[in-house]
C-alpha positions as CSV (number, residue, x, y, z in Angstrom):
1,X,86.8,68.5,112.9
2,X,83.5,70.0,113.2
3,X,82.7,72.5,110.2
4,X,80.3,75.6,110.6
5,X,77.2,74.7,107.8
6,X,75.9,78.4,105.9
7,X,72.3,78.4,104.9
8,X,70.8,80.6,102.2
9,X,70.1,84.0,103.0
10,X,66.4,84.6,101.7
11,X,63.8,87.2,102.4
12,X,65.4,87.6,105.8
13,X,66.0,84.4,107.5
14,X,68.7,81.7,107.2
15,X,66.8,78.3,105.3
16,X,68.0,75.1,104.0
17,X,68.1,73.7,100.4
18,X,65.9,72.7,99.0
19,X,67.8,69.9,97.3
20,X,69.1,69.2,100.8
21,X,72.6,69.1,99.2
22,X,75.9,71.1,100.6
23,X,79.1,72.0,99.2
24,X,82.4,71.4,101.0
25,X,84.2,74.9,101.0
26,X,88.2,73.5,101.3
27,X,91.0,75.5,102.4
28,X,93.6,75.7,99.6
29,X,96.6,75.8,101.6
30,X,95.8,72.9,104.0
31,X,93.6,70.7,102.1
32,X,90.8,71.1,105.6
33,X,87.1,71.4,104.6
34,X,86.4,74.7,106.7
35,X,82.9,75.1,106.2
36,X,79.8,73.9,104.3
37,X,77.4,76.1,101.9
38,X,74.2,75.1,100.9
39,X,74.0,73.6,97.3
40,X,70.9,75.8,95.7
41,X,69.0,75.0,92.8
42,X,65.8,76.5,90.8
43,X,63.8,76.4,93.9
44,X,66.0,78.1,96.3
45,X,66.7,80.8,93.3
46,X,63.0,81.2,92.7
47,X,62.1,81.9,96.3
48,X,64.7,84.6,96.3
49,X,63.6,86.3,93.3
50,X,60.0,86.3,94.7
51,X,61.3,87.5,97.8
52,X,63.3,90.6,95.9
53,X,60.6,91.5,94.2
54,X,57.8,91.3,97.0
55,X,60.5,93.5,99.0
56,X,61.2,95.8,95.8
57,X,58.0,98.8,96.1
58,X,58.6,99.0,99.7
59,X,62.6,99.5,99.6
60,X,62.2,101.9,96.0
61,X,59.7,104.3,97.6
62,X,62.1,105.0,100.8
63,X,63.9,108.3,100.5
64,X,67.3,108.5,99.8
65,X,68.4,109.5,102.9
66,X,66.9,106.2,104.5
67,X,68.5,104.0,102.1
68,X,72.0,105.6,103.1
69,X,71.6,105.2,106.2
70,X,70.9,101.1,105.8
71,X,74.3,101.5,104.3
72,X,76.1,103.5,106.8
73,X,75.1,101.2,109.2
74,X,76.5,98.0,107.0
75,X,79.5,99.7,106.5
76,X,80.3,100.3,110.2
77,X,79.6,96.6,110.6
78,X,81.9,95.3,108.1
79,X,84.3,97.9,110.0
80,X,83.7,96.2,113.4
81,X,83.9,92.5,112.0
82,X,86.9,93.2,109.3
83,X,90.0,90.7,110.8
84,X,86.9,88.0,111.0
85,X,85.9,88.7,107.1
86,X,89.9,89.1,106.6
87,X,90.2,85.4,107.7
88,X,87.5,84.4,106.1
89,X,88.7,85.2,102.5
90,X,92.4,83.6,103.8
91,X,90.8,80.5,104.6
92,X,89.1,79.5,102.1
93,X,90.8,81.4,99.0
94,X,94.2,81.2,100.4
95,X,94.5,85.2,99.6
96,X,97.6,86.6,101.7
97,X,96.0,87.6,104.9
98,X,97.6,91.3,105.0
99,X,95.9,91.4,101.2
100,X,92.5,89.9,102.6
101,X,93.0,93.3,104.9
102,X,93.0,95.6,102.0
103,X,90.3,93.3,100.7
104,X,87.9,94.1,103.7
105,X,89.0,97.4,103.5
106,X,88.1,98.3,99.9
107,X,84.3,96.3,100.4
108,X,84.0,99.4,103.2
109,X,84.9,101.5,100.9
110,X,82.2,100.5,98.3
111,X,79.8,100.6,100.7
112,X,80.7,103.9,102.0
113,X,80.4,105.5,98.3
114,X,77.2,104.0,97.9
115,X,76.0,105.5,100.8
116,X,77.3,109.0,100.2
117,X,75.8,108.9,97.0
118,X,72.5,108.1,97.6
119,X,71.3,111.5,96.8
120,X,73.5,112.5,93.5
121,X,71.5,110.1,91.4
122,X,70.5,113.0,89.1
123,X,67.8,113.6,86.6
124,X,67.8,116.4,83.8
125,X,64.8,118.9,82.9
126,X,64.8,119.7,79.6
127,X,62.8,122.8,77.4
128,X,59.4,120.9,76.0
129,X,57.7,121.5,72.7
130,X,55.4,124.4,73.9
131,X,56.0,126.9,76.1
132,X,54.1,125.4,78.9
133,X,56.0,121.7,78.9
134,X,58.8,120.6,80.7
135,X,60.5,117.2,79.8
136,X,61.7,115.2,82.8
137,X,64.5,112.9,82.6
138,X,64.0,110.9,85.6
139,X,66.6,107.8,87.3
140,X,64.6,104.7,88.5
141,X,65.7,101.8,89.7
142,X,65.5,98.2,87.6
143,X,63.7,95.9,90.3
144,X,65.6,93.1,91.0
145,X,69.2,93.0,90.1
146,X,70.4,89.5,89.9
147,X,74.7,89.3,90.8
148,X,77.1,86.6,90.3
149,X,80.3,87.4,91.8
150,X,84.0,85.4,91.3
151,X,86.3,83.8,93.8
152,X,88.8,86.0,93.5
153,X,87.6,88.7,95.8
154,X,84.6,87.2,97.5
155,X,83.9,90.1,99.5
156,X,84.9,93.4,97.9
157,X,82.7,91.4,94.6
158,X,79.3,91.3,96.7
159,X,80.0,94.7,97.8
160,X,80.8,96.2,94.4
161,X,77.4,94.9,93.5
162,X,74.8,95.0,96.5
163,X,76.3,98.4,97.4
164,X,75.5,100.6,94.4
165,X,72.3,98.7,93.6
166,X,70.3,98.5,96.7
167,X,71.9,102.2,97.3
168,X,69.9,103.2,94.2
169,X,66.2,101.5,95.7
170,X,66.9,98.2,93.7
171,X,66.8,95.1,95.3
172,X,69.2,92.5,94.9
173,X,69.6,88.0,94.6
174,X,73.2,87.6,94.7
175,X,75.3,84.4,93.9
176,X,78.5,84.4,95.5
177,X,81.4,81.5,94.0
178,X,80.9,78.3,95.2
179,X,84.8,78.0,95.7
180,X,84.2,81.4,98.1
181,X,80.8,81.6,99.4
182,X,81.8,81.6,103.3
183,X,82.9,85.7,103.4
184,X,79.6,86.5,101.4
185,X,77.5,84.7,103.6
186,X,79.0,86.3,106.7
187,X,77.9,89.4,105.1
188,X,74.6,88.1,105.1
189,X,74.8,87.8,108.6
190,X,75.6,91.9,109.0
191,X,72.9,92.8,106.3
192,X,70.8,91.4,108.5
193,X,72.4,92.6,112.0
194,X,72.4,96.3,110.0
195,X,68.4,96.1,109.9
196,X,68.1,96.2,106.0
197,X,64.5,95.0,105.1
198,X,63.6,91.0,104.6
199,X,64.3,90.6,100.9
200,X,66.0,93.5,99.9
201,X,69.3,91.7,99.5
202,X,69.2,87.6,99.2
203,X,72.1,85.0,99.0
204,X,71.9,82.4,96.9
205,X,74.6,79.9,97.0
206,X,75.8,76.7,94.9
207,X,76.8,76.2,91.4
208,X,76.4,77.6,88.2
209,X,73.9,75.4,86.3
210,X,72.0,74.8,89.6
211,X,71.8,78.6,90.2
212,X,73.5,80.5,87.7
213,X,72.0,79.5,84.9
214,X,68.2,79.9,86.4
215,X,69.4,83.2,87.7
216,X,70.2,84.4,84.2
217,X,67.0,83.2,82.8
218,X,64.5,84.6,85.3
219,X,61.8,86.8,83.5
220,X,61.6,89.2,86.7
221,X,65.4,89.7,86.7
222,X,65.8,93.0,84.4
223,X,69.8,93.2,84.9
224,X,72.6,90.7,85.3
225,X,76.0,92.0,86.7
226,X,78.3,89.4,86.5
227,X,82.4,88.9,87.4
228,X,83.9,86.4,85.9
229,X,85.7,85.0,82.8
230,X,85.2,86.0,79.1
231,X,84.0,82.3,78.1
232,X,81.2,82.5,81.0
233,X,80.1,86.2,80.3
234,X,79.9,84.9,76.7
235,X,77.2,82.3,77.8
236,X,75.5,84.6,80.3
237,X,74.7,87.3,77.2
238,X,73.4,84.5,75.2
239,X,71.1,83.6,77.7
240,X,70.3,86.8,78.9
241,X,69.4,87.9,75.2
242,X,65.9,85.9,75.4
243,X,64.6,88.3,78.1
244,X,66.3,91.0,76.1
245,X,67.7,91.9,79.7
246,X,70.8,94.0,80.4
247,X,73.7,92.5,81.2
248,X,76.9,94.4,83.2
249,X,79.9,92.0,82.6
250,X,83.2,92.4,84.1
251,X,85.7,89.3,82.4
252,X,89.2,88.5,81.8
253,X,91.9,90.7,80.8
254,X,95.8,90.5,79.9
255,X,96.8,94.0,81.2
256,X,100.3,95.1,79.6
257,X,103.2,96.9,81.6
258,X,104.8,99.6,79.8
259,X,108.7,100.2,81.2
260,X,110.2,103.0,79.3
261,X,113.7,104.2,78.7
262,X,113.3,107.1,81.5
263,X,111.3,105.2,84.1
264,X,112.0,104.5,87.3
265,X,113.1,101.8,87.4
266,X,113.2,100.8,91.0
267,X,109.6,101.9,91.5
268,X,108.8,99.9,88.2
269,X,110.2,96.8,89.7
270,X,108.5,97.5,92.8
271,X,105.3,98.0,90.7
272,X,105.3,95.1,88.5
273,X,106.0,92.6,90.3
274,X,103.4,94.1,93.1
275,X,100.9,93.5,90.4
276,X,101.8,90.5,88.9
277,X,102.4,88.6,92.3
278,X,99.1,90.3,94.4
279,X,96.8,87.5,95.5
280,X,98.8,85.0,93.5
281,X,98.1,87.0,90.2
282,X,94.6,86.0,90.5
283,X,93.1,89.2,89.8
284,X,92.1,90.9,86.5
285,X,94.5,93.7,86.0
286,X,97.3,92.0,87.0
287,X,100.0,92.7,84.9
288,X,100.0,89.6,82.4
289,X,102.8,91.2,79.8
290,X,105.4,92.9,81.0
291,X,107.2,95.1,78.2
292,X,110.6,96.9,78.9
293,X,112.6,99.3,76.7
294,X,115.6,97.4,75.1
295,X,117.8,100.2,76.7
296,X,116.9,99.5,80.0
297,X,116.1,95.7,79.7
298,X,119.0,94.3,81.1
299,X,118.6,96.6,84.2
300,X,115.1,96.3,84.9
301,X,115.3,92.3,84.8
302,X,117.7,91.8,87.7
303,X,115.5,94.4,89.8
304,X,112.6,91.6,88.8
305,X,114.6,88.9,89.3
306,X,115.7,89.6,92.5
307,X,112.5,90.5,93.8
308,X,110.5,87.7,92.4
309,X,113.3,85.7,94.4
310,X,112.6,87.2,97.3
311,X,108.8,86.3,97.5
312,X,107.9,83.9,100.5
313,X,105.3,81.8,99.5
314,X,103.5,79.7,102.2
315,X,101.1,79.8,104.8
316,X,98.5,83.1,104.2
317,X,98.0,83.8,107.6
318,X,101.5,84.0,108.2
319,X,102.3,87.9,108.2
320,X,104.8,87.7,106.4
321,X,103.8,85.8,103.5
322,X,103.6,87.6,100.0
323,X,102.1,84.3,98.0
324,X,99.2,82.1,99.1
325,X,98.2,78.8,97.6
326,X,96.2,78.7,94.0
327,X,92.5,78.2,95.0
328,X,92.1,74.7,93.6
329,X,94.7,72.2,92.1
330,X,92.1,72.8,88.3
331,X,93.8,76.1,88.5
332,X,97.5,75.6,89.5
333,X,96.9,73.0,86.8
334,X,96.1,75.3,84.6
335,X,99.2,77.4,85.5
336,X,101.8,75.2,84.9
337,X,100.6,74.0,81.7
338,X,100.4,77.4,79.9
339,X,103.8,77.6,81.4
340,X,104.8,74.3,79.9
341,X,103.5,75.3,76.8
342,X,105.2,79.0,76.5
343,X,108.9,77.1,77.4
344,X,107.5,74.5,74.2
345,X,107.3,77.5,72.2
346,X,110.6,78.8,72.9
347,X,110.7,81.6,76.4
348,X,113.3,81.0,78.6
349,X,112.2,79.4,82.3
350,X,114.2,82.1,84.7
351,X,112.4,81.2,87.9
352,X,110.1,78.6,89.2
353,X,107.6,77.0,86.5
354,X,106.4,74.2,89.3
355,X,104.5,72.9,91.9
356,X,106.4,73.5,95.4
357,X,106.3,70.0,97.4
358,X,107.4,69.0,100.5
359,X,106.6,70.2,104.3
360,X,103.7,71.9,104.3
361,X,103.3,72.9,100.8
362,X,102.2,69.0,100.0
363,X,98.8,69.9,101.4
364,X,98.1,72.6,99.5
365,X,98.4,74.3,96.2
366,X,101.5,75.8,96.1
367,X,103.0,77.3,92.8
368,X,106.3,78.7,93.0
369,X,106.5,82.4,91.4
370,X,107.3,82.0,87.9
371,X,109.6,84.3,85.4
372,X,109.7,83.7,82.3
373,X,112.0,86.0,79.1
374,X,112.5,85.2,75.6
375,X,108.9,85.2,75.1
376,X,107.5,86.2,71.8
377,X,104.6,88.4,71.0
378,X,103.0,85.0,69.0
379,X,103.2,82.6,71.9
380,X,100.1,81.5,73.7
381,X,101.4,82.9,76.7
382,X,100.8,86.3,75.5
383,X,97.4,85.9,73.8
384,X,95.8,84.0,76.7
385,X,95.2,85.1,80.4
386,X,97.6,83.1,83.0
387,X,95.5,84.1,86.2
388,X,98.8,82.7,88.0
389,X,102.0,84.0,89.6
390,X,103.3,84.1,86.2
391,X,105.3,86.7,84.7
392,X,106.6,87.3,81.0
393,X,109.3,90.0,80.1
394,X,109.4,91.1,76.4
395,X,112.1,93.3,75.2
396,X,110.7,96.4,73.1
397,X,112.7,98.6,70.7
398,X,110.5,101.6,71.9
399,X,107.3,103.5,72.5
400,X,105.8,102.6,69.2
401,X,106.3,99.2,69.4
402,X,105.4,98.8,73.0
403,X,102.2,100.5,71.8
404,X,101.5,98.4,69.3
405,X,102.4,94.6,71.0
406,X,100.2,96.3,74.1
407,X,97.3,96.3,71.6
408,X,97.5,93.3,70.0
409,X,95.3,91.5,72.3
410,X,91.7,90.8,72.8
411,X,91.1,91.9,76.2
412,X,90.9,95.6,77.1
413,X,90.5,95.9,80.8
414,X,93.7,97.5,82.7
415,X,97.2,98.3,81.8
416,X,100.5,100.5,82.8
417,X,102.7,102.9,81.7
418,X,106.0,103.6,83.9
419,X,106.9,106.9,82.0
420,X,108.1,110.4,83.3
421,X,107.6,111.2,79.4
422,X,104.6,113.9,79.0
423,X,104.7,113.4,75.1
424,X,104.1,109.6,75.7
425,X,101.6,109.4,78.4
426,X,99.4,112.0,76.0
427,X,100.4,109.6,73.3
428,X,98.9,106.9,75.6
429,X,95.7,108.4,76.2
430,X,94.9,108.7,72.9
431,X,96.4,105.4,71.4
432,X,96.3,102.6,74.4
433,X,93.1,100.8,74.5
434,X,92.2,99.7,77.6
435,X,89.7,101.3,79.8
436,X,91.5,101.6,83.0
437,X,95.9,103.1,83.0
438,X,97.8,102.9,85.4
439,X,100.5,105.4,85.3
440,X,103.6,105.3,87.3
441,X,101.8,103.3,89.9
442,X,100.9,99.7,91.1
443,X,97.2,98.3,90.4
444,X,94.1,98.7,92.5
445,X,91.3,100.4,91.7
446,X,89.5,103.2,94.5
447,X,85.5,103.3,94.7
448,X,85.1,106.6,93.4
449,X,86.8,105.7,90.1
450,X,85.2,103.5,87.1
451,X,86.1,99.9,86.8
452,X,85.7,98.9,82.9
453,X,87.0,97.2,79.9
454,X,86.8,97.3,76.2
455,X,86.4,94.3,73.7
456,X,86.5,90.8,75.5
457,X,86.9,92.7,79.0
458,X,83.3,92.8,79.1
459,X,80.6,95.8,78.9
460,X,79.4,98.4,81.6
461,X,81.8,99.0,84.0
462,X,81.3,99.3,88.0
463,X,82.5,102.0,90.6
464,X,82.2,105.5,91.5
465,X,79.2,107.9,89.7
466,X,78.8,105.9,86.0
467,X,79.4,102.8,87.7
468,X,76.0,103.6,89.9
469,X,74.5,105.0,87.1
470,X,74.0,101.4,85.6
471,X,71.5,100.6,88.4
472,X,69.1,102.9,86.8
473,X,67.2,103.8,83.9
474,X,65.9,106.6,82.2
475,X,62.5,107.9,82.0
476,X,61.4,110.2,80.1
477,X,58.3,112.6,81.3
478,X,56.5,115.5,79.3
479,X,54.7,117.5,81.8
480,X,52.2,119.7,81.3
481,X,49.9,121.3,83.8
């Protein structure tokens, strides 16, 4: 079967490798190579950088009002093309089609927001030391931003990042996943249909040491905003730490779910397994412990169980699928031994805990939604993040001590509370720490909010007005006539 073959995206135009290499993108619930990215390395990364900063004077002097517009444009674009870029993400992630549609739909939304905002990138003035001086604080952009996004949303990622950078006059070398590269690249192509200047934004694709890695290191490269895992951000502010360069670093997280004594139950069901199951629980604030009330316990777990039963898992494109493939057999594999593990240290295996086989699911990688109980706060399972269809249910004896197990982890990203309790949800504000609650609602951030986490979450955050505001700094001007 004849695959389509993606080219960088640099300064403009579509070119080769230069190592002459591609990478197979395969199609997790078939097994099909469905396309072929170019493998990049120093050279290809290089000529990007060069071309973002060549395109950087040009792009930082235009007016605010011209910048949105680029962005208006893009937006309408990804509009026009979404059930392509939908399919996109399906194919080659194995994401639920009707999610990759929320997907697209959020990327627009990014977009959009940058473009509105444009012109609310504020400065202060500020009394001087004399009577005569005013001090200017002014917003300027870096230069060139330098992005590495994850698979796990290949689209709305780039967005989140080219968006709000070149919205704020930056411009931008961007390094999609090679697991995921296709979507990104096909945004390339509607960068380029929406007129945005030759090297404002560039795509860079192929692995992390052969791109990555020199990405990271670049002198001219002032900011890294990375998605990813903890272990990876880890390595990027090492590296980064040479340049002394900023880094923005969205990681892992192991978001608790709070279900009280006077929750709703049947909308906490609804919610927790909504965001434990989305996009195969591949996604950093899915809910990754899942703490009930010991009152309602007994309640709440056959609402779970008989929705996690009732989860079709199979083909993404079929509409009516709630569970895709994992994106590579490294990750089911991954899956199913932290599931072996937590049934080695003593939860009980309610539901699934395997591989499916046979049919169709022998081509791809099919894991069978997972529910686990009698897990303990000690066990691995709890302390590490799954990134699977796996879900853990601990009984709690109440607020405090669902406070308390919630906190006891390293990660700090997202996390629920299913309360109708105003004396707990103040309680929560001011003793849950994680920089992003979700109360009495399902996950899924909006573009106007502020994406963040605290300890091994990462730093920065991205989204709405402070999540633009990282794609400037300060500077400081004492005027005097």
């Amino acid at each position: 079967m004849a695959t389509e073959r993606f080219q960088h995206y640099i300064n403009g135009a579509w070119v080769d490798p230069v190592t002459k290499e591609w990478i197979d993108v395969t199609n997790p619930a078939t097994g099909e190579v469905i396309g072929e990215a170019a493998k990049g390395g120093k050279e290809d990364l290089e000529s990007a950088v060069d071309a973002a900063r060549a395109a950087f004077p040009e792009w930082s002097h235009k007016s605010a009002e011209e910048r949105a517009d680029y962005l208006y444009a893009l937006n309408e674009l990804v509009k026009r093309d979404a059930e392509k870029l939908a399919a996109t993400i399906t194919s080659e992630m194995g994401k639920p089609l009707k999610e990759a549609r929320i997907e697209v739909g959020f990327a627009q939304g990014l977009f959009r927001f940058a473009a509105e905002n444009t012109r609310r990138i504020q400065g202060e003035i500020i009394p001087g030391s004399t009577p005569d001086e005013k001090i200017l604080i002014d917003r300027v952009p870096h230069g060139v931003i330098g992005g590495i996004a994850a698979w796990n949303f290949p689209l709305a990622l780039c967005a989140r990042k080219i968006g709000p950078a070149i919205a704020a006059g930056n411009t931008i070398v961007i390094k999609p996943h090679e697991l995921s590269p296709l979507v990104a690249l096909r945004l390339g192509k509607l960068i380029d249909e929406a007129g945005i200047p030759a090297g404002v934004v560039n795509i860079v694709t192929g692995d992390g040491p052969g791109v990555g890695v020199p990405l990271v290191d670049h002198p001219d490269v002032p900011l890294i905003t990375m998605t990813g895992s903890t272990p990876a951000g880890r390595k990027i502010m090492e590296a980064a730490a040479k340049n002394l360069k900023e880094v923005r670093l969205e990681l892992g997280g192991k978001a608790p779910f709070l279900v009280m004594e006077d929750a709703d139950l049947e909308r906490a069901a609804d919610a927790a397994v909504s965001a434990r199951f989305m996009n195969n629980g591949q996604v950093c604030t899915s809910n990754e412990r899942t703490y009930v009330h010991a009152d309602v316990y007994d309640e709440f777990l056959a609402k779970v169980t008989e929705k996690v039963k009732a989860l079709k898992v199979g083909d993404p494109t079929d509409e009516s699928v709630d569970v895709g493939p994992k994106v590579s057999l490294d990750e089911l594999e991954k899956v199913h031994a932290m599931v072996e593990k937590a049934v080695e240290q003593g939860a009980k295996l309610e539901l699934g805990g395997k591989r499916l086989t046979g049919g169709d699911y022998d081509k791809g990688y099919f894991y069978a939604p997972t529910l686990l109980t009698g897990v303990a706060q000690d066990q691995d399972l709890v302390k590490n993040e799954v990134f699977g269809p796996v879900m853990s249910i601990i009984k709690v004896k109440d607020f405090d001590e669902a406070l308390a197990f919630a906190n006891d982890s390293q990660y700090g990203l997202s996390s629920y509370l299913f309360t109708e309790s105003l004396d707990k949800i103040m309680r929560m504000t001011r003793e849950l720490n994680f920089g992003e609650v979700y109360v009495n609602r399902g996950g899924g951030e909006a573009p106007q909010g502020f994406h963040h986490g605290y300890n091994q979450s990462g730093l920065g955050g991205e989204d709405g007005q402070h999540g633009l505001e990282a794609y400037v700094e300060t500077k400081t001007i004492y005027l005097n006539s």
